[in-house]
C-alpha positions as a Markdown table, in Angstrom:
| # | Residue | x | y | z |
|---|---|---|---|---|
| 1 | Unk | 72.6 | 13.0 | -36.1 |
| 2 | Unk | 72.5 | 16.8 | -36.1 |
| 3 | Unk | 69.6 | 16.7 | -38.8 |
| 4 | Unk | 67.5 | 13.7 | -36.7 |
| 5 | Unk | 67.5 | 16.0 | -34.0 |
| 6 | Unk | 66.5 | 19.2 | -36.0 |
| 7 | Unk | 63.8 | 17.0 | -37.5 |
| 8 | Unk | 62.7 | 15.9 | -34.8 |
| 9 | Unk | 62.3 | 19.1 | -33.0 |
| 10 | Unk | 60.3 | 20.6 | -35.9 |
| 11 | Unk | 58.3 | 18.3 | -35.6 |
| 12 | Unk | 57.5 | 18.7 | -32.0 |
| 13 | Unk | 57.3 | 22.1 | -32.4 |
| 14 | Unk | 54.5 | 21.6 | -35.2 |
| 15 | Unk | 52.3 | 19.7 | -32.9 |
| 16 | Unk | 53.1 | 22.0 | -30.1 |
| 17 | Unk | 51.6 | 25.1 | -32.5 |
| 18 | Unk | 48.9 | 23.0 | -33.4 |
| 19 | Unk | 47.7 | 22.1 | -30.0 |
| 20 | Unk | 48.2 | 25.8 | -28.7 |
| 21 | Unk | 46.2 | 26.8 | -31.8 |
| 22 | Unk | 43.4 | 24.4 | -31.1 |
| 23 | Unk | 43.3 | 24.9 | -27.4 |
| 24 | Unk | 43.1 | 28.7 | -28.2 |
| 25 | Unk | 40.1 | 28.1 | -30.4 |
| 26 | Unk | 38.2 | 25.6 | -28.3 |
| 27 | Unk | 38.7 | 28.2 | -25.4 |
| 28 | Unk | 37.0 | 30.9 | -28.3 |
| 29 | Unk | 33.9 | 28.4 | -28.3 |
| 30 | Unk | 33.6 | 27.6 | -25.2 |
| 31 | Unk | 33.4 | 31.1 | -23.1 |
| 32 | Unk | 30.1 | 32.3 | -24.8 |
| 33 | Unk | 28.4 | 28.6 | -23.0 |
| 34 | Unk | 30.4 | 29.4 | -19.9 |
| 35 | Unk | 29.3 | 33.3 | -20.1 |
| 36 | Unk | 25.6 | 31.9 | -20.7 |
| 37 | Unk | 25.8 | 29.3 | -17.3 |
| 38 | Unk | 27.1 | 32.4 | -15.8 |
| 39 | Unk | 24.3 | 34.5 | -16.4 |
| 40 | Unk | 21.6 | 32.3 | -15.9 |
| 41 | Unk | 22.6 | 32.2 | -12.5 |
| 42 | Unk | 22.3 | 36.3 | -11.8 |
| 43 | Unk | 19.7 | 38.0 | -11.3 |
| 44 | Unk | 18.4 | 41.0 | -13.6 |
| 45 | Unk | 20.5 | 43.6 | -11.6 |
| 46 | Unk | 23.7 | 41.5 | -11.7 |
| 47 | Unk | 23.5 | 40.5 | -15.2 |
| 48 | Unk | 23.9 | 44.6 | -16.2 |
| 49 | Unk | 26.3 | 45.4 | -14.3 |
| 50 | Unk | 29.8 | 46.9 | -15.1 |
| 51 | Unk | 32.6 | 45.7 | -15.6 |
| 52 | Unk | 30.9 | 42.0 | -15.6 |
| 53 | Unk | 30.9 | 39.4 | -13.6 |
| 54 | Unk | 31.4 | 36.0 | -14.2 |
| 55 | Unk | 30.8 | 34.7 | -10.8 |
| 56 | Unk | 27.2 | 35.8 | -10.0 |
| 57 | Unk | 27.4 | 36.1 | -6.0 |
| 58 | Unk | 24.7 | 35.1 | -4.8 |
| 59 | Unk | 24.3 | 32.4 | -7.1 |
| 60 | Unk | 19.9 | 32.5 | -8.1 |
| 61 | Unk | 19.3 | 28.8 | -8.4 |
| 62 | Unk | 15.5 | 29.8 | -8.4 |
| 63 | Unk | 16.0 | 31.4 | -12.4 |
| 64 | Unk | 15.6 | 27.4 | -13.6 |
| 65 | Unk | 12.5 | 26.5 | -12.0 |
| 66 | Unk | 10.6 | 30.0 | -12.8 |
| 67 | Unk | 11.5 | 29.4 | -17.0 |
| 68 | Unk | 8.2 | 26.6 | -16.7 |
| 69 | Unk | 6.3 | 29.4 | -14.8 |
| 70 | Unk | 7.1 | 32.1 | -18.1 |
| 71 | Unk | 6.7 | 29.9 | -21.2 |
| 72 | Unk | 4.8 | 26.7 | -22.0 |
| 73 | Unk | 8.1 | 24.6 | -22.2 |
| 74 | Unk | 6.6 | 21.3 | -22.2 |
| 75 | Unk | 4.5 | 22.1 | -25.5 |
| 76 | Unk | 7.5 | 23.3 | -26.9 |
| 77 | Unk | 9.2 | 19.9 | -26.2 |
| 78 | Unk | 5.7 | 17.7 | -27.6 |
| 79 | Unk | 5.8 | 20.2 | -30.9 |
| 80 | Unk | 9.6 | 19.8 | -31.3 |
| 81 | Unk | 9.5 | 15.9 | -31.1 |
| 82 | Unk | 6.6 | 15.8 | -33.7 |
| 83 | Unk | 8.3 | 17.8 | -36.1 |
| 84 | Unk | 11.8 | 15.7 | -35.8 |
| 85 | Unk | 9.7 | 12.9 | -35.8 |
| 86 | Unk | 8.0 | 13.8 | -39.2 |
| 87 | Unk | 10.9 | 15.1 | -40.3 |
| 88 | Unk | 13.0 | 11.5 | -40.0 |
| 89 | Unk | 9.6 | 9.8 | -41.4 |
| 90 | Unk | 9.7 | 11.6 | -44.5 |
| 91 | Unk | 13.6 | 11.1 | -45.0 |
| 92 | Unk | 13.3 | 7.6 | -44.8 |
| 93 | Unk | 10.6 | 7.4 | -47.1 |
| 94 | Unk | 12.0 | 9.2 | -49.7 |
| 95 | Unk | 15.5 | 7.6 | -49.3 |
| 96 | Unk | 13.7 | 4.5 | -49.4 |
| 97 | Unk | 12.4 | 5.2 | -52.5 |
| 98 | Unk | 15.2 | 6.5 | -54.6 |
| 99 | Unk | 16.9 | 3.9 | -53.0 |
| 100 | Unk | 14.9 | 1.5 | -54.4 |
| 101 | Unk | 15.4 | 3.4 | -58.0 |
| 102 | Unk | 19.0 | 3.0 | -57.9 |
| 103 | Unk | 19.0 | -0.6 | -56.8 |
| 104 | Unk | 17.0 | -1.2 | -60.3 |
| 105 | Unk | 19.2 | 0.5 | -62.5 |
């Protein structure tokens, strides 16, 4: 009975580890994104200043609308979806085709 409940405790505690071990790392990934939210909400003073902050006070809501005033986002977008579109064209064409080898073999 003694040895159920050791077993049993190691293996709860193995889970627990790797659960605190995940959570640690998922916390690692997600600060830079919450850092970056953060300082797209500051303004320029606010974003050098130290120690930083990450609650910008007052929160700039105006920083997302000006991006489309400082860079053609829009042709960005059109370019991006051309290439991705290409881009999955040409992969099924040539999988198509050495597909096609394969199935004659």
């Amino acid at each position: 009975k003694i040895k159920m409940k050791n077993k049993y405790f190691k293996k709860i505690l193995s889970q627990l580890v790797k659960h605190l071990i995940l959570a640690i790392v998922a916390i690692f990934f997600i600060l830079p994104l919450i850092w970056l939210i953060s300082t797209s909400l500051k303004t320029n003073r606010q974003i050098f200043v130290y120690p930083p902050q990450w609650i910008p006070n007052p929160v700039i809501w105006l920083n997302y609308p000006a991006v489309f005033d400082y860079a053609p986002f829009l042709l960005y977008f059109r370019n991006t979806l051309i290439i991705v579109a290409l881009c999955t064209l040409g992969v099924f064409l040539s999988c198509s085709l050495v597909a096609y080898g394969f199935a004659r073999l």
